[in-house]
Every structure is written in C-alpha cells, then in structure tokens.
N, C-alpha and C positions, 0 to 999 in steps of 0.2 A: 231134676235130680242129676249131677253130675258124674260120670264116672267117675270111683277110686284108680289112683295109679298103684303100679304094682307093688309101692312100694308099700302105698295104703293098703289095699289087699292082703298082701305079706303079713300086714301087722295087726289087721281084721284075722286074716285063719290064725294066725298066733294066740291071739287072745280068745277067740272064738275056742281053739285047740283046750286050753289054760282052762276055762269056765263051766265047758259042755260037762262035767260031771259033780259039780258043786249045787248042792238041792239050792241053799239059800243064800240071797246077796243081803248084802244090806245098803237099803240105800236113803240116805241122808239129803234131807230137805233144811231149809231154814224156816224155822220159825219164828215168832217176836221175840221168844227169849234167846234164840240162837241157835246154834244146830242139831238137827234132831235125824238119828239113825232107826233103821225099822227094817223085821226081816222081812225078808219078799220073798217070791218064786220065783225064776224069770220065766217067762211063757217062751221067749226068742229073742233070736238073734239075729236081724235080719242077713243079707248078702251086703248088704253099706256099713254093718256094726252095729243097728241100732236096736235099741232093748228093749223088751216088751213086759210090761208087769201089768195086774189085774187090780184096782182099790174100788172103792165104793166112796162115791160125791160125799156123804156124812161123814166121813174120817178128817182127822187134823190134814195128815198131807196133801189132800183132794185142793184145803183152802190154801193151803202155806205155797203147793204150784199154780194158784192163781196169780198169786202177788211175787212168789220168785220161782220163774225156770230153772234156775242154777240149781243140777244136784249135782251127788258124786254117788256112786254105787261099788260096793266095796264086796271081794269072792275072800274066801279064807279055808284052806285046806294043806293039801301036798302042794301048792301054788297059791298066787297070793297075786290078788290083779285090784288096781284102783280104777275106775274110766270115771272121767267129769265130762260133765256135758249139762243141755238144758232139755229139761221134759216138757212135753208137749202131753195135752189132754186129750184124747181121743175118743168121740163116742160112733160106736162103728158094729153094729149087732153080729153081723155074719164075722166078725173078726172075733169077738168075745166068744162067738158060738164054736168057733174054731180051737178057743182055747180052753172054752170047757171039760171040766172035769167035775163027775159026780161028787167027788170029794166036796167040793167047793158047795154043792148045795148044803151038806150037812155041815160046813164050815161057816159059810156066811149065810146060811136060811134062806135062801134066793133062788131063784133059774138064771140062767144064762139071759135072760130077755127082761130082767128088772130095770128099770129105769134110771136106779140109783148106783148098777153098776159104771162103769169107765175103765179106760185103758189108758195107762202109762209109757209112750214112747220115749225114751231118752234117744238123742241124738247126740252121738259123742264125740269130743273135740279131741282129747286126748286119754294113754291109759299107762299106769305103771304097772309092772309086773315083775315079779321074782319069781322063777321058776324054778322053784329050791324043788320039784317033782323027779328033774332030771338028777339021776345021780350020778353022772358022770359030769355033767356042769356044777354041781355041786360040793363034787370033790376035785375037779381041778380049781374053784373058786376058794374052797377053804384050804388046797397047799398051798395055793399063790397069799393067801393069807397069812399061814402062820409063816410062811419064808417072808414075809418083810414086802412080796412084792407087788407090782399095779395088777389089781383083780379086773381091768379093763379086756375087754376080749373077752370073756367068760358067758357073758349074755346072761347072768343071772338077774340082772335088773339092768331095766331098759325102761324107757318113757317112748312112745311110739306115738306119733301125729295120725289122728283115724278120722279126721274131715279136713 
C-alpha cells in the first residue's frame, strides 16, 4: 500500500469530513441490463479513503462485482459527494465481526459468522463533491452567480484524485 500525499490526504479528510454523518450511500454496480443503484450503510472509511459495506454472496450485486469491479457510490444530504472506484470482495470474519450490529441479525436473519455473508471494499480513484453544507461557500458561490461572475475559487464543487 502506498502512502497518500498530502494532497491526497487533504482530499480523503474532505470527503471523509462531507460523508461521516450521511446514514445511507448508494452505491451502483453494473448489471446485464445496466446500471443498478442500491442503499447501503457504510461500515468505514479507511485512513487510504476506502469504503466498507456489508452484502451477502445471494444478492444481485455480490454476482454483478464478480464480473465488474467498477462502481460509483453516491452520499446525498446538506452535501452531496460522488467517489468511483473498483470494489473488491472480501471475506474476512474478525472484520465483519467488527462491523457487527445486532440490527443486522433481525435485518438479514444471520450472525455475523454466516458463510454467506461478505464485505465490500471500494477503492477509490476519484470523488466529486458539492459542499452546499457550508454556508458561507454557499453564499459567496450563489452571489458570484447571480453577479454574472466565475464561481471558481468558491470550492463548492471540486473533483479530487484519492489514489
């Protein structure tokens, strides 16, 4: 694993910042028929940026990231963040057990130690974000607007390199 530079870093706690209080992402696999969004939890966020979700091998997405890594996972609230990247399959007991929440038994019928659980790493390449939260970004972003002038400098939406 390679060290992020700081500029990666910077744009990991940004996004990290942006997502930490958004319950559900959704995140979009490909399918035969084409693409396919689905809400999730995230479990985490690593220190590198990468994303942790909980599915079970029986589910459509478990087969859809066998045959394609490529997703994008999408936050939606006071802020609004896109990161694309490729998921990775993980089966990892003491990590699931980690992410365990009783919820989850009366949700998916299972314990943490099913067989048919799995874990979803995304490792992310890139991530957009608006961070329409801020209001004071927000409001020098919408006078530079209705004056006519370049809304650049404002950081309300940015595209940031996160590997």
């Amino acid at each position: 694993m390679t060290t992020a530079t700081s500029e990666q870093q910077e744009a990991i706690d940004k996004v990290r910042e942006l997502i930490k209080n958004i319950p559900t992402a959704m995140l979009t696999t490909v399918s035969d028929e084409g693409l396919v969004s689905r809400p999730m939890k995230t479990q985490e966020m690593d220190s590198d940026g990468s994303l942790w979700f909980l599915t079970q091998k029986d589910s459509g997405k478990f087969h859809e990231l066998i045959r394609n890594q490529q997703v994008n996972v999408a936050y939606a609230d006071k802020s609004f963040v896109s990161i694309r990247g490729t998921a990775e399959l993980v089966e990892d007991v003491e990590k699931l057990k980690q992410f365990w929440n009783p919820m989850y038994e009366e949700l998916l019928e299972t314990t943490f130690d099913d067989p048919n659980l799995v874990l979803i790493k995304v490792h992310p390449e890139t991530a957009e974000y608006w961070d329409s939260g801020n209001k004071f970004k927000m409001a020098k972003f919408m006078l530079r607007r209705l004056l006519g002038k370049n809304t650049e400098g404002t950081e309300i939406n940015r595209i940031v390199e996160m590997s």
